[in-house]
N, C-alpha and C positions, 0 to 999 in steps of 0.2 A: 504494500500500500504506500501511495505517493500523498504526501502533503507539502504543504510550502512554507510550513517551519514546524518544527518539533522544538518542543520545551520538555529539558529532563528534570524533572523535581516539581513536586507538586505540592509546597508550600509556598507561604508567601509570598516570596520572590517570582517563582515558576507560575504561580496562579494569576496573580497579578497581570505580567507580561502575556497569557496567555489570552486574559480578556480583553486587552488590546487591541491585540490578532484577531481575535471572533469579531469584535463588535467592527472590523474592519472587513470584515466577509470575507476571510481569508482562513484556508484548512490548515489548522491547527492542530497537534497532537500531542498530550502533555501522557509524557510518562513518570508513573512515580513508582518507586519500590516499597513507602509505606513505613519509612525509616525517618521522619524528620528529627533533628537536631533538638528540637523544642521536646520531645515526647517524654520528658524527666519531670517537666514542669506541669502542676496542678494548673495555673492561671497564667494567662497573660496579661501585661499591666503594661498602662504610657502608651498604648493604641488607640487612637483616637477612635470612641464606637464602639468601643470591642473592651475594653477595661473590664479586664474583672474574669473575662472569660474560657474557659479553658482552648488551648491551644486548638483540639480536633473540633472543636467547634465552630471555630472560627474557620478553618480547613473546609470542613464539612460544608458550612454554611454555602463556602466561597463556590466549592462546587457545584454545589446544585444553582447556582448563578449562572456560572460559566455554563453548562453543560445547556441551557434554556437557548444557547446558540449553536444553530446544528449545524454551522461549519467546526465547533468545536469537539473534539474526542478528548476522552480519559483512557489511560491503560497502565494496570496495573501491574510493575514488574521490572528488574530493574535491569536498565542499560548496561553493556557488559563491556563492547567495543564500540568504534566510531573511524570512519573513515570515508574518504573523499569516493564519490560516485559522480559518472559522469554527467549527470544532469544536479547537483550537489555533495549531499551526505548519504550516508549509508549507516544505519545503525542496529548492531543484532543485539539482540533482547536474550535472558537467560533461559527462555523457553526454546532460544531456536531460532525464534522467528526475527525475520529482517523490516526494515520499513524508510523508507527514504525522503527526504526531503530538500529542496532550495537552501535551506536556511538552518541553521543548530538555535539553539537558544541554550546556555547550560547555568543551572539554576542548583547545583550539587551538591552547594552546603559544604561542611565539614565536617571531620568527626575529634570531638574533646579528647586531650590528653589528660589526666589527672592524677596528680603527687599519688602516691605510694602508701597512704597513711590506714591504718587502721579504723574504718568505720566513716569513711569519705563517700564511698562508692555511694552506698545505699540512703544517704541525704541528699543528692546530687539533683538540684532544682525545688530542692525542698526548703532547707537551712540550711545548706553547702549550696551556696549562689557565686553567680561572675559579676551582674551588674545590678547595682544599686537603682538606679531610674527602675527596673526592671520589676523587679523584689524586694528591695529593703523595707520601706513602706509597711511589708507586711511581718516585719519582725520585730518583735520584743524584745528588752535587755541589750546589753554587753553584745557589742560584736567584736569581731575579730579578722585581721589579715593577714592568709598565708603568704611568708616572701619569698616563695620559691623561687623564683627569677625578678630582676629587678622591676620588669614594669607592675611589680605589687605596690613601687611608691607612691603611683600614678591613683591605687585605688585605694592605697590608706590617707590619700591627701580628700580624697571624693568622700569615702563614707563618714567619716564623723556627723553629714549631716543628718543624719539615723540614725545616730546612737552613739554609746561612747566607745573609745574605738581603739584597740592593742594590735598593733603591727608585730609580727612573730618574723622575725626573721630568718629563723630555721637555718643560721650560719652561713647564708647564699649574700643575703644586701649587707653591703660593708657600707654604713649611712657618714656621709660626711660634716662636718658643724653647720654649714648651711641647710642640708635636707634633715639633720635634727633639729636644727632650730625650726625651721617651718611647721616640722611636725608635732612640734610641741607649744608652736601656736593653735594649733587645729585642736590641739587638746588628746594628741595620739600617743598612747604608751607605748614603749619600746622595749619589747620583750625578747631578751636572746636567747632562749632556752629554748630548744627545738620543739615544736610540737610533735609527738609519738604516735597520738588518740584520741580519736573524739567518743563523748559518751554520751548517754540518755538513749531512751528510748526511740530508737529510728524510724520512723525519718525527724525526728525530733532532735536538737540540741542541747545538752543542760552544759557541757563544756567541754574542753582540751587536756588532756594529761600529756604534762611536759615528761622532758628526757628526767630530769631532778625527781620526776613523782609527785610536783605540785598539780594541783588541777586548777585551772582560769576559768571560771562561770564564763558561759556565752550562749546569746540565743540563736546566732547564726554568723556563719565565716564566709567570707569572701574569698573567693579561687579565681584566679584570671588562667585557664587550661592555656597548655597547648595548643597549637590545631594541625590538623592536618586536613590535604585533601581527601571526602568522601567518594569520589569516583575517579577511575584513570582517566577520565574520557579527553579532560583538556591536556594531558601530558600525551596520550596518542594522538590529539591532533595536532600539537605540534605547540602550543597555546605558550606564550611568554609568561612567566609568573615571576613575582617581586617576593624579595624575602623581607622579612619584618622580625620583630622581637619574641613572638607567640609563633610563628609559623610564617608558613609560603602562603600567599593567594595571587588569580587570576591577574595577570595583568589587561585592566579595562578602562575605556577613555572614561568619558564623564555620562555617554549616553552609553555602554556596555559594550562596544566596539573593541574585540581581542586582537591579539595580531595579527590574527587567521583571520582573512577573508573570509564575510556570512559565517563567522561565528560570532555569537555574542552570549554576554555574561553576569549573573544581578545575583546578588543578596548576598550572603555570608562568605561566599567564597572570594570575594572580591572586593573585602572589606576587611581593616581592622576592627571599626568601632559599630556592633552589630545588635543589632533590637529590629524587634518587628518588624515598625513604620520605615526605618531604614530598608529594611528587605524587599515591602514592598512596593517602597517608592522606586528604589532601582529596576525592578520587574518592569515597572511599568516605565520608565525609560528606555531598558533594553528590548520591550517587547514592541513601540513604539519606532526605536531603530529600526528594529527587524524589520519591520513592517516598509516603515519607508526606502530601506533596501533592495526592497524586491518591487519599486518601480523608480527607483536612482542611478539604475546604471551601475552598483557595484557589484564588482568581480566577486564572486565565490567561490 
C-alpha cells in the first residue's frame, strides 16, 4: 500500500503532524507500536485542555479525531526498517509487511536511561519525575535531586519552586563557589553522601537511604534520564543527529526538515527540552512541512 507520507509514532508528536496531512486531503498513514515514552505516567499536566488527564486519553481521544478523516489510516505495529524506494520510502513492519510512501515523517521518541538505584524503577513517572512544569505541582514535602551527570544543576536550580529542595550529588557534580552560592540562594541543600535507596511504599516516596545509612525524608526526586534513540529508523536513513548532554537527537531545522531529503522529524527525539505541548507543537510543524513538500518541488 502506497501513501504520500507515513508518520511513525503515534503520540503527540506523530498524531498531531498526522492531522495536518488528513485535514489537507492527503493519504496519511500513522504507525505506532503502542510503546509511548509517557506510558509510566498516571496524568499529564501544562497541556493546555488536557490538564489533568491521563496520557492514553488524550492519545485515544486524539485518535478517534484523526481517524473521522478517511484519507487518514492507523496501524498498529512497529517499524522495523526504512529505506529509499523509487517513487520515495519503503518501510517493513515487524509482521512482514511493507508499505511505501513520498514522504517519512519520524515521530520515534526515545527510550529513558535511569541510574542504577534501588527502588527507582518502579516510581518512574510517579515520585521519581524528570520535569517539574510536568509533575511537581502534584507533590508533597521535601524533594530531592539526583546529580548523576551535571545537567542535575540545571534542575536543582528549577525545583525549589515546589518545594524544598536537596541536591544529592552522588560524587559525579564537583559544585564550584559560584554554583554553591547560587544554590544556596535558591534555598538548595547540598548533600554529598550518595544516595543507595529509595523507600516507602511504591510507587510512593517517604525517602533516600544514603551510603552512611542516614535516611532524607522526601516526597519525590527529580531524575533528568538519559536518552536514547527508540527506533533505528533515522540512523538507516542516513539522518544527521546532534549530541547533547543526556543523549543524541535528530538533527531538524525549525519546521522538522532532516538532512535526508522528504524526511522529517517532531517531538522528543528532536528535542532536549520535552513536555507535551512541545511534542505536539513540532508535529504539527513537521506534518505541515510534509505536507507543503509534496507540492514544492523538493527532492526526496
Amino acid at each position: 500500500m502506497s501513501y504520500e507520507v507515513i508518520v511513525v509514532g503515534g503520540s503527540f508528536a506523530g498524531l498531531a503532524a498526522a492531522l495536518q496531512l488528513a485535514r489537507a486531503r492527503r493519504r496519511v498513514l500513522v504507525i505506532d507500536a503502542g510503546v509511548p515514552r509517557n506510558r509510566f505516567a498516571r496524568h499529564a499536566h501544562g497541556f493546555l485542555g488536557h490538564d489533568g488527564k491521563p496520557p492514553s486519553q488524550i492519545t485515544g481521544e486524539s485518535v478517534q479525531q484523526l481517524l473521522r478523516y478517511p484519507t487518514a489510516e492507523l496501524r498498529q505495529g512497529l517499524a522495523v526498517s526504512a529505506q529509499r524506494d523509487p517513487d520515495g520510502f519503503r518501510l517493513t513492519l515487524d509482521d512482514g509487511t511493507a508499505v511505501t510512501a513520498q514522504r517519512l515523517l519520524l515521530a520515534t521518541g526515545v527510550r529513558d536511561e535511569l541510574p542504577p538505584l534501588r527502588g527507582l524503577q518502579e516510581r518512574w513517572g510517579e515520585t521519581v519525575i524528570h520535569c517539574p512544569y510536568c509533575h511537581g505541582y502534584e507533590i508533597d514535602g521535601a524533594l530531592g535531586v539526583l546529580g548523576w551527570h551535571p545537567a542535575a544543576l540545571h534542575q536543582a536550580m528549577l525545583v525549589p519552586d515546589w518545594g524544598p529542595t536537596t541536591l544529592f550529588t552522588q560524587g559525579v557534580l564537583e559544585l564550584d563557589e559560584t554554583q554553591r552560592a547560587d544554590l544556596a540562594a535558591r534555598g538548595v541543600q547540598i548533600e554529598r553522601e550518595p544516595v543507595l535507596e529509595l523507600l516507602g511504599d511504591a510507587p510512593q516516596l517517604e525517602g533516600v537511604r544514603l551510603a552512611d545509612d542516614r535516611v532524607v525524608p522526601l516526597g519525590g526526586l527529580f531524575v533528568a534520564p538519559k536518552t536514547h534513540m527508540a527506533s533505528p529508523l533515522a540512523e538507516q536513513l542516513g539522518c544527521a543527529f546532534e549530541e547533547a548532554p543526556l543523549g543524541t537527537v535528530i538533527r531538524a531545522d525549525d519546521v522538522g526538515r532532516t538532512s535526508v531529503p522528504g524526511v522529517f522529524a517532531a517531538g522528543d527525539a528532536t528535542t532536549l527540552f520535552t513536555n507535551a505541548t512541545r511534542a505536539a507543537a513540532s508535529g504539527v510543524m513537521a506534518g505541515v512541512a510534509a505536507h507543503r513538500s509534496l507540492f514544492m518541488g523538493e527532492a526526496a
